[in-house]
C-alpha positions as CSV (number, residue, x, y, z in Angstrom):
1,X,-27.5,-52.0,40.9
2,X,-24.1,-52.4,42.2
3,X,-22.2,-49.6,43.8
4,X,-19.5,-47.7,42.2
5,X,-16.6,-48.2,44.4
6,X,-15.0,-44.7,43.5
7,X,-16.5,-41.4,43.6
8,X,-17.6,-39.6,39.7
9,X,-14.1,-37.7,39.6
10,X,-14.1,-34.0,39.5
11,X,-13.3,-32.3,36.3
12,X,-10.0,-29.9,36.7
13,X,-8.5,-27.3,34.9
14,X,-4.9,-29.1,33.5
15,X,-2.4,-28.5,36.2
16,X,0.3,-27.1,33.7
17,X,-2.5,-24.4,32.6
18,X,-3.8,-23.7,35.9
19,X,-0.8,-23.1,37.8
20,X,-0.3,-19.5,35.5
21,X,-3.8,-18.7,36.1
22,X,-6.7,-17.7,39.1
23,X,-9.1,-19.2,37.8
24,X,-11.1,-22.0,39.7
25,X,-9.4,-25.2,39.7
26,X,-12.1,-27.6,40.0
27,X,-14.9,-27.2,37.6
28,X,-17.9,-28.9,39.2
29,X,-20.0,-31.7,38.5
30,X,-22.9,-31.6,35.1
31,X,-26.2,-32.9,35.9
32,X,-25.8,-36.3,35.3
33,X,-22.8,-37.1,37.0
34,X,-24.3,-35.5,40.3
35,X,-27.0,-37.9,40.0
36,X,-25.0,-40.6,39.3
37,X,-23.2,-39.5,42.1
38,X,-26.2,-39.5,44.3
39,X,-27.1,-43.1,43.2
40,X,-24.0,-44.4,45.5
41,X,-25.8,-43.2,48.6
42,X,-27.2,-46.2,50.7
43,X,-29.3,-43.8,52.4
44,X,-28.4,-45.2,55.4
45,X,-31.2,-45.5,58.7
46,X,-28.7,-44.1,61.6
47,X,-27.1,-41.3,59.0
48,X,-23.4,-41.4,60.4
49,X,-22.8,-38.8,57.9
50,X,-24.8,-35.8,59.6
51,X,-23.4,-36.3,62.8
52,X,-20.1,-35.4,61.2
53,X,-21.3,-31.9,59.7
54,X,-20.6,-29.4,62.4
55,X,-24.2,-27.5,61.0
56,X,-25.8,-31.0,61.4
57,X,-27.0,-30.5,56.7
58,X,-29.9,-33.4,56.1
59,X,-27.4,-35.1,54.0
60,X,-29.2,-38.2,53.1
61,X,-32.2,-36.2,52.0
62,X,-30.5,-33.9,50.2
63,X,-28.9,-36.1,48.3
64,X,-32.1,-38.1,47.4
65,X,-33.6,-35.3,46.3
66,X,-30.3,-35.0,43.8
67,X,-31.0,-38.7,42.9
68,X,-34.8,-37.5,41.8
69,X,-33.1,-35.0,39.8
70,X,-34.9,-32.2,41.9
71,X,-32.1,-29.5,42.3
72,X,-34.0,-27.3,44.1
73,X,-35.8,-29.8,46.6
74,X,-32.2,-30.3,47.3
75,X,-30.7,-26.9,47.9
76,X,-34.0,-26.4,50.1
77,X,-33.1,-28.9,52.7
78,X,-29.7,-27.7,52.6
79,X,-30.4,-24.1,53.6
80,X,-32.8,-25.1,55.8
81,X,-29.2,-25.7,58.1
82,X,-26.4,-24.1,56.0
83,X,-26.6,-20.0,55.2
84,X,-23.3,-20.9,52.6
85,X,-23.4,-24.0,50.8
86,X,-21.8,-23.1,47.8
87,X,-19.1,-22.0,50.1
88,X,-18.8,-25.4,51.8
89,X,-19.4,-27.7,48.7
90,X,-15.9,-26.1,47.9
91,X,-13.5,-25.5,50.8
92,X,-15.2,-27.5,53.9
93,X,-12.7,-30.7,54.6
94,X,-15.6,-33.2,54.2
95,X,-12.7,-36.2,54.3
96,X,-12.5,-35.5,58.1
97,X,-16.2,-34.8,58.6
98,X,-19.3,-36.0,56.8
99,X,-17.5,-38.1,54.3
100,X,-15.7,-39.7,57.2
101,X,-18.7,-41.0,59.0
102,X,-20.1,-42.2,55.1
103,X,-20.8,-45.8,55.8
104,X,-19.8,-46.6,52.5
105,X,-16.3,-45.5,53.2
106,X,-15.7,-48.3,55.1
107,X,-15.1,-50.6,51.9
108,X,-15.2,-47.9,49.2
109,X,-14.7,-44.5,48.9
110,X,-17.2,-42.2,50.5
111,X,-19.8,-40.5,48.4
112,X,-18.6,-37.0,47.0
113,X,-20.7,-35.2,49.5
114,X,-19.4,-31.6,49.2
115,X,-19.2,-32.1,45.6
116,X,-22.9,-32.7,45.8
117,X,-23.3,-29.8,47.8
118,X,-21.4,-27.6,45.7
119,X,-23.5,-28.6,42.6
120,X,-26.6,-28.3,44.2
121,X,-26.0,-24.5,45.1
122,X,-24.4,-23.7,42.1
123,X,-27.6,-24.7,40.5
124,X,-29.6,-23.1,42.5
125,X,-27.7,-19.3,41.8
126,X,-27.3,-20.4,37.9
127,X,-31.2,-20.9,37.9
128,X,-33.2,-19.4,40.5
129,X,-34.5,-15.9,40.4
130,X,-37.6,-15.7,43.1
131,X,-37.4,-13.7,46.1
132,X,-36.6,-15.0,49.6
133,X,-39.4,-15.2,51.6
134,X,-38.7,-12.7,54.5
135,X,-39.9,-13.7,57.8
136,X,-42.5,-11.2,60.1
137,X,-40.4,-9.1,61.8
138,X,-40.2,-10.4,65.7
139,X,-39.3,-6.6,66.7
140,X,-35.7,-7.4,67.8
141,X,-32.6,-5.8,67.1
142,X,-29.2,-8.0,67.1
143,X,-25.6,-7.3,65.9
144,X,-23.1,-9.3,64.7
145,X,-19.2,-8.2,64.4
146,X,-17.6,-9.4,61.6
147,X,-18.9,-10.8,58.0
148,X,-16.9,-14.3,58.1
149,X,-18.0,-17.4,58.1
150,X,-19.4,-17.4,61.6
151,X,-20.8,-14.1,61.5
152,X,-22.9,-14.2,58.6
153,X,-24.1,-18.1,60.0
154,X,-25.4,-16.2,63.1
155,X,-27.1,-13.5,60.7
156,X,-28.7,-15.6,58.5
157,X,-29.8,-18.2,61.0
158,X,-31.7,-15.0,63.1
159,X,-32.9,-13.0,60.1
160,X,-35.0,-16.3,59.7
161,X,-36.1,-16.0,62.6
162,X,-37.4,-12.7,62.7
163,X,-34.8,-10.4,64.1
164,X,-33.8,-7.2,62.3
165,X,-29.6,-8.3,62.4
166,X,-27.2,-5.7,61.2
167,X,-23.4,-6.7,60.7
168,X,-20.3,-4.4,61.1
169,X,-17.4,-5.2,59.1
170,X,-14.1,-3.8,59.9
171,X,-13.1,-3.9,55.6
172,X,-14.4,-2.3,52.6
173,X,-15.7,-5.7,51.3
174,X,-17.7,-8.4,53.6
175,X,-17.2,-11.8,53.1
176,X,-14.1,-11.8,56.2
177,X,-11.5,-14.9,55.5
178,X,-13.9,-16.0,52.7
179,X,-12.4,-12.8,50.5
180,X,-9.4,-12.3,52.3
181,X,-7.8,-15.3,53.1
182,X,-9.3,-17.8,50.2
183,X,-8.1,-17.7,46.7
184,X,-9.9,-17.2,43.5
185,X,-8.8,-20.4,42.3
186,X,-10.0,-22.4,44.9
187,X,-13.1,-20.1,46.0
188,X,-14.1,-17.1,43.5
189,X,-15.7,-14.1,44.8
190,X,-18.6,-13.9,42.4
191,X,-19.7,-17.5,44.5
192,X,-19.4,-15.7,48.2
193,X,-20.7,-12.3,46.6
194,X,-23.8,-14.3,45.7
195,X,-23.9,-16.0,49.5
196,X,-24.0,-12.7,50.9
197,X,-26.8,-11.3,48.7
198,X,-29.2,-14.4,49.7
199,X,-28.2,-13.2,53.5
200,X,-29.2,-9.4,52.7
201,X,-32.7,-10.6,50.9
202,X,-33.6,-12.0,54.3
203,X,-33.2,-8.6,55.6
204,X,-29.7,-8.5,57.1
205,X,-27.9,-5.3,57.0
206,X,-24.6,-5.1,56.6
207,X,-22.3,-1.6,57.3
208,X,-18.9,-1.9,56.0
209,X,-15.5,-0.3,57.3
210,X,-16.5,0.1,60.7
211,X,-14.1,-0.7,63.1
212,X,-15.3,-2.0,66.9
213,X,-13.6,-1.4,69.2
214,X,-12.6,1.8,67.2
215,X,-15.4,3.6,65.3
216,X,-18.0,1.9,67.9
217,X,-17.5,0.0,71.3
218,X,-19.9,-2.9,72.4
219,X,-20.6,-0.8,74.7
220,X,-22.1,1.7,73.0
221,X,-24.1,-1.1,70.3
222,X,-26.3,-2.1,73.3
223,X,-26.8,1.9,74.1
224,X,-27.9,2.1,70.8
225,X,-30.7,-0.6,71.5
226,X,-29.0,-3.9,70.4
227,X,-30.4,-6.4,72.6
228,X,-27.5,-8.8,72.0
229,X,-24.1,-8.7,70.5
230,X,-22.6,-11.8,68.5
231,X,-18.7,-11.1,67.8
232,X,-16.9,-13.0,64.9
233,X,-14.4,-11.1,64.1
234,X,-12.1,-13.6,63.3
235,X,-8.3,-13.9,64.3
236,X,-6.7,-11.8,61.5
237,X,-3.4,-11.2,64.1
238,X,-0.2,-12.7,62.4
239,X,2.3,-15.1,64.5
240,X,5.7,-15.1,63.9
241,X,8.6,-17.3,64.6
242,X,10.7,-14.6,66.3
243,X,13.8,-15.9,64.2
244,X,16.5,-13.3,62.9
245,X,15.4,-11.9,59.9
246,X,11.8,-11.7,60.1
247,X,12.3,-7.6,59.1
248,X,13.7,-7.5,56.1
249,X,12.0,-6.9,52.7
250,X,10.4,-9.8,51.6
251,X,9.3,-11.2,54.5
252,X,5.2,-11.6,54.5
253,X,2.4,-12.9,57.0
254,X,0.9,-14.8,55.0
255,X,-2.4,-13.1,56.0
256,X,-0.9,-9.9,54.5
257,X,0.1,-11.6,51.2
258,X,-3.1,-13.3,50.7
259,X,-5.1,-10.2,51.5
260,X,-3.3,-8.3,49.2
261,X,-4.0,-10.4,46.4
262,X,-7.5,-12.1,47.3
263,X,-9.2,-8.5,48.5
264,X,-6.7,-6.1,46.6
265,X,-6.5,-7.8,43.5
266,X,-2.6,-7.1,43.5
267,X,-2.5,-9.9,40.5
268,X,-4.1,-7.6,38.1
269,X,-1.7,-5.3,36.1
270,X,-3.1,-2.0,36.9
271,X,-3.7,-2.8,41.2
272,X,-2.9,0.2,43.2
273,X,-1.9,-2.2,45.8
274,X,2.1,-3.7,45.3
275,X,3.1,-7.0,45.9
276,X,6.4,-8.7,45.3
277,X,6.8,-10.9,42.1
278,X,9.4,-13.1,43.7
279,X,11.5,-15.4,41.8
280,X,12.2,-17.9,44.6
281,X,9.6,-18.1,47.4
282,X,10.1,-20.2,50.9
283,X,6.3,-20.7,52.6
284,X,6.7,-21.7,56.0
285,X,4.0,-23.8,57.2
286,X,1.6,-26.6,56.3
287,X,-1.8,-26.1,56.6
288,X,-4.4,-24.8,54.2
289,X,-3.0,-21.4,54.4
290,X,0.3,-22.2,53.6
291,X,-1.4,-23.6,50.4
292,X,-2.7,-21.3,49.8
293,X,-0.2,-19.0,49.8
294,X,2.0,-21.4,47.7
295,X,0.2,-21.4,44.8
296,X,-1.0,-17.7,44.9
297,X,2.9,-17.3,44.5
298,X,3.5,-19.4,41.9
299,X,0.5,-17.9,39.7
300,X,2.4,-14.5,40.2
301,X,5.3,-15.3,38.5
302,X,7.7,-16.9,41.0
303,X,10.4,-19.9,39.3
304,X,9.9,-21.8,42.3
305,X,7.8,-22.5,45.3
306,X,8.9,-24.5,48.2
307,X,7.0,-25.8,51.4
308,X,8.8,-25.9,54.6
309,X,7.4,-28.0,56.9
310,X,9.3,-28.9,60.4
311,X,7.3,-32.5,60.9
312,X,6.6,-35.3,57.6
313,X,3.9,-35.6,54.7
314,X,2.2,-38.0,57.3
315,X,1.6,-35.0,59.6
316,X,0.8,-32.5,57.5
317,X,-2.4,-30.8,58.0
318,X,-3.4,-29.2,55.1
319,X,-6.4,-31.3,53.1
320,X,-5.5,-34.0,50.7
321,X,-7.1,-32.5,47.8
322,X,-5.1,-29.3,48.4
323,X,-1.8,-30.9,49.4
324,X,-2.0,-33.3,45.6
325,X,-3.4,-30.0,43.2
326,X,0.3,-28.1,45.0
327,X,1.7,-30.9,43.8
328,X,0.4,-31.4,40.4
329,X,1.2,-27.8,39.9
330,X,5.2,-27.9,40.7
331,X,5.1,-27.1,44.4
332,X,8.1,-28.5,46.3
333,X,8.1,-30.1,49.6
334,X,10.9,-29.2,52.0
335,X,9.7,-31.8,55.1
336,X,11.5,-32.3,57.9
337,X,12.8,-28.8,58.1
338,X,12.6,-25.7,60.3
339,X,13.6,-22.4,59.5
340,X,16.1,-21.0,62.0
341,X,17.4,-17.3,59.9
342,X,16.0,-15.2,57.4
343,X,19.0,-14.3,55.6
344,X,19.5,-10.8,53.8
345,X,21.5,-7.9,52.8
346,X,21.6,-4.5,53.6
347,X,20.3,-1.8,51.5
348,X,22.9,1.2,51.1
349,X,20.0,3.3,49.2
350,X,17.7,3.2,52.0
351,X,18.9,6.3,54.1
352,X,16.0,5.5,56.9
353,X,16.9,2.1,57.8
354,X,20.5,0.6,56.2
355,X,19.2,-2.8,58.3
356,X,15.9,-2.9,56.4
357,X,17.2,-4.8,54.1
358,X,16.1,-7.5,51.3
359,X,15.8,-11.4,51.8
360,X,18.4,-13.3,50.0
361,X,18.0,-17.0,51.6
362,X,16.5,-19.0,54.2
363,X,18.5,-21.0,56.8
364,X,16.8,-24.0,57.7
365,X,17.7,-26.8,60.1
366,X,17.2,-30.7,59.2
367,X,14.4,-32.5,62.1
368,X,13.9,-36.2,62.6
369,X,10.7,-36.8,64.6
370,X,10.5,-37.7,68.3
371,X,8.4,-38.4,70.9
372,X,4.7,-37.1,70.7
373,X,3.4,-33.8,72.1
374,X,0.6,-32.8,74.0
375,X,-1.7,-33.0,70.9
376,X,-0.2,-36.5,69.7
377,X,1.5,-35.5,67.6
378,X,5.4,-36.8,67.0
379,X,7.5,-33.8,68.0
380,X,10.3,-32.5,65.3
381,X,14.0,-32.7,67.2
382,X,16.2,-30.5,65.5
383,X,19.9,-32.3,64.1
384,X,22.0,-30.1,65.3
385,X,25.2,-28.8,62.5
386,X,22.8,-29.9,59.5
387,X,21.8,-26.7,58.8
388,X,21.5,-25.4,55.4
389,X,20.5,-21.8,53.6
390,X,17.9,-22.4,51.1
391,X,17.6,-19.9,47.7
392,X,14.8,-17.5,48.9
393,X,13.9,-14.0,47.9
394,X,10.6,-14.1,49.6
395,X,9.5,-15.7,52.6
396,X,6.1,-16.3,53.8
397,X,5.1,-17.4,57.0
398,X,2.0,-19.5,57.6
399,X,2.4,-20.6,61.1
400,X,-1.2,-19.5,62.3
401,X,-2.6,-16.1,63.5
402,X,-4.4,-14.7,66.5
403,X,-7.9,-13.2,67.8
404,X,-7.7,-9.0,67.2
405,X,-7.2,-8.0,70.4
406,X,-9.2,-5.1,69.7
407,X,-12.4,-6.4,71.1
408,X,-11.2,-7.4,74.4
409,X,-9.7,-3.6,74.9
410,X,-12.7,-1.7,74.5
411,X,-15.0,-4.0,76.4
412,X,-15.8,-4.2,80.1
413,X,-16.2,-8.1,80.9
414,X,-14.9,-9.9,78.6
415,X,-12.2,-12.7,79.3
416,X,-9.8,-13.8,76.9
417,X,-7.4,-16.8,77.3
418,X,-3.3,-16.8,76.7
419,X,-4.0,-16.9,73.3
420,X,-6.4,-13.8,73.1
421,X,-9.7,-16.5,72.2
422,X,-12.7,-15.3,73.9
423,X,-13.6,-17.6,76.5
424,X,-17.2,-18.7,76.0
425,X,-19.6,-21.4,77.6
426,X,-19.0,-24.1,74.5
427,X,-22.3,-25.1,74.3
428,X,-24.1,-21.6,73.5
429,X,-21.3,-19.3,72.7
430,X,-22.1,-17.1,75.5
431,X,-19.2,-15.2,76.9
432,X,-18.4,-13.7,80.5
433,X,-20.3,-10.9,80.0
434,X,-24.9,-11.0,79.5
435,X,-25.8,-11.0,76.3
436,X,-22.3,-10.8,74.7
437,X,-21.7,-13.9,72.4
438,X,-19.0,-15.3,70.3
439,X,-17.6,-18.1,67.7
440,X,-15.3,-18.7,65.1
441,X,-11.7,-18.0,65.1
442,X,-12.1,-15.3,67.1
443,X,-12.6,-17.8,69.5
444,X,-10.5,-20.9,68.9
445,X,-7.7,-19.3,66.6
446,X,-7.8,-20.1,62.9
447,X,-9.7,-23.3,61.9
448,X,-12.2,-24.5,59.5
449,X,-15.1,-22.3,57.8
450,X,-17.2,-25.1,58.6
451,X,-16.2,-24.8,62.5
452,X,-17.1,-21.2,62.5
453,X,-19.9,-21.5,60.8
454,X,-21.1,-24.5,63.3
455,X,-20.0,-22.0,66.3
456,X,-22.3,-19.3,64.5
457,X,-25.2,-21.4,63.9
458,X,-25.0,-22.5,68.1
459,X,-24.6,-18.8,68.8
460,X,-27.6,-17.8,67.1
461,X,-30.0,-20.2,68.6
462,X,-28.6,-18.9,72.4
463,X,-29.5,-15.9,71.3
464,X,-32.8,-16.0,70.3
465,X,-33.3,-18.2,73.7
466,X,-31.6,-15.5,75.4
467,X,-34.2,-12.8,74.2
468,X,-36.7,-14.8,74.5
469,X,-36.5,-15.3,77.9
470,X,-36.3,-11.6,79.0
């Protein structure tokens, strides 16, 4: 049978419905066209494809089970590696990983891997009501900071193991960036709640609002009889530009923004959490996030929604898929421009602050690209007089964010780099101090869920050597 040459295509909500909505964009694959799906697999002997999955998923045997039409043959093999694949079927950016090592890429289009993945674990929660079976205890006690992707990796890979894991999570809710940062629309709640009750069925405790480095030092965990201490605590510190402006009203992180309506449910009418409902919003940035951000501000109401971006569509992180649904939904492009003023007015009514005022534009400066950087990539050079003010009454600024310093203050030992990362031995995720380990953002700065999860999963099998061996 000859090979399709294009993936089944992915069934969306309209774009002209779904850009006034939160509900999830992409609506999965039905039974048949998974395994029709499946069928383009040339199971190949060398599997380029798992070499390009940072938690090293059986993908070729996964998928052949999908091809035998058993679902839950499938979603076995994958959780055999992955603690959440109904997570990564929908946000991991399989175009640069395992669907860019598909040998069948080469001529056609890669197989729909993480659509695969995604349908496979969204069977399995739709259909499946046994219990986990929960490994002997091993007698060990190990705790993770932080419920994000990393953290709960770790967890779940060492509650399989045996060890009695309890995670501390700074919020009310756990989840981390997968229910703060990630939208409804693109990742719904109800799909990570469900993650993180598989985890807990294993035996993994989890303790909300408890701060480290505030309610309980690391420190004090291994007094308490933790043998080891894995810290994901993610790198929720917003960076700024450090332009004029940046104080007014109307000027969001856009980890603030998100958080307030991903975890505070500031969309819904009666929310005890406020959020502005701005007319014209400027997102500076162009990575996921900034997405993000985007279209969460166009489903709240706002006339228009532009990207500014200082290098050209060519260099723009953000993943295809995202970049084409913004797009589709009326998102504008402003490439080739960097902000350089916030613009604003004063407020006569507010008696505290008469500077604290409200954002009325955004001056932004034209860029031509230059020579490339350190990383490669061609570096924006400002044209100087070409600047303009764009109509903005919110601004949003998606430029990245940093570690919480937080750990590295209340812990004896620990070295941190410029940036505030953890430093850690690459290949285990040990730290500078015995017994203290880390991954994630908190240790590279914000990346991929799949990259934390890959950092967790290393972590976690360090660990249990490390115990092991004492």
């Amino acid at each position: 049978m000859a090979v399709l040459p294009k993936k089944n295509a992915m069934p969306v909500q309209d774009p002209q419905v779904r850009a006034h909505n939160f509900d999830e964009v992409a609506l999965g694959y039905g039974r048949e066209v998974a395994m029709a799906e499946a069928q383009r697999c040339l199971n190949c002997k060398n599997k380029p494809c798992v070499s390009g999955c940072p938690v090293n998923i059986a993908i070729p045997d996964f998928i052949s089970k999908v091809k035998e039409g058993d679902f839950e043959g499938a979603y076995e093999i994958i959780s055999r590696s992955s603690s959440l694949p109904a997570v990564c079927g929908r946000v991991c950016p399989q175009e640069t990983q395992c669907e860019g090592k598909c040998t069948l890429g080469i001529k056609f289009e890669p197989v729909g891997i993480g659509r695969l993945e995604r349908f496979v674990a969204d069977y399995h929660n739709a259909n499946f009501n046994g219990k986990a079976n929960v490994p002997l205890s091993n007698g060990h006690r190990v705790v993770v900071i932080g419920s994000g992707p990393s953290g709960l990796t770790c967890a779940g890979d060492l509650a399989k193991k045996g060890y009695k894991v309890t995670i501390f999570e700074a919020l009310h809710l756990a989840g981390g960036v997968l229910v703060y940062g990630i939208p409804e629309f693109r990742l719904p709640k109800n799909i990570v709640a469900k993650e993180i009750e598989t985890l807990k069925s294993y035996g993994v405790d989890i303790q909300t609002n408890v701060v480290i480095g505030k309610t309980i030092t690391v420190d004090e965990l291994f007094a308490m009889g933790y043998e080891a201490v894995f810290v994901g605590s993610g790198a929720g510190l917003p960076r700024f530009m450090g332009i004029p402006g940046e104080s007014l009203k109307g000027v969001y992180s856009a980890n603030e923004f998100l958080t307030r309506s991903n975890l505070m449910k500031a969309y819904e009418g009666d929310s005890r959490t406020p959020i502005m409902h701005a007319k014209h919003v400027a997102v500076v940035g162009g990575g996921n996030v900034a997405m993000d951000a985007a279209r969460t501000a166009l489903r709240l109401g706002a006339d228009s929604v532009s990207i500014v971006y200082r290098r050209s569509m060519e260099e723009l992180p953000a993943r295809k898929e995202e970049v084409e649904h913004a797009m589709e939904e009326g998102i504008k492009f402003e490439l080739l421009r960097n902000p350089v003023e916030i613009i604003g007015y004063e407020n006569p009514e507010d008696k505290r602050d008469p500077k604290n005022g409200f954002v009325t534009g955004l001056k932004v400066i034209r860029c031509e690209l230059g020579e490339p950087d350190e990383k490669g990539r061609r570096r924006p050079v400002e044209i100087a007089g070409s600047e303009y003010v764009m109509d903005a009454d919110c601004v949003i600024m998606a430029i990245g964010t940093s570690p919480n310093p937080l750990i590295k203050s209340t812990t004896d030992g620990l070295d941190v780099n410029k940036h505030g990362g953890i430093i850690v031995e690459e290949s285990t995720g040990a730290t500078s101090r015995a017994g203290v380990y880390a991954g994630g953002d908190a240790v590279t700065g914000a990346a991929t869920v799949i990259l934390a999860m890959g950092a967790g999963k290393t972590a976690a099998k360090a660990i249990d050597e490390y115990i092991s061996s004492k």
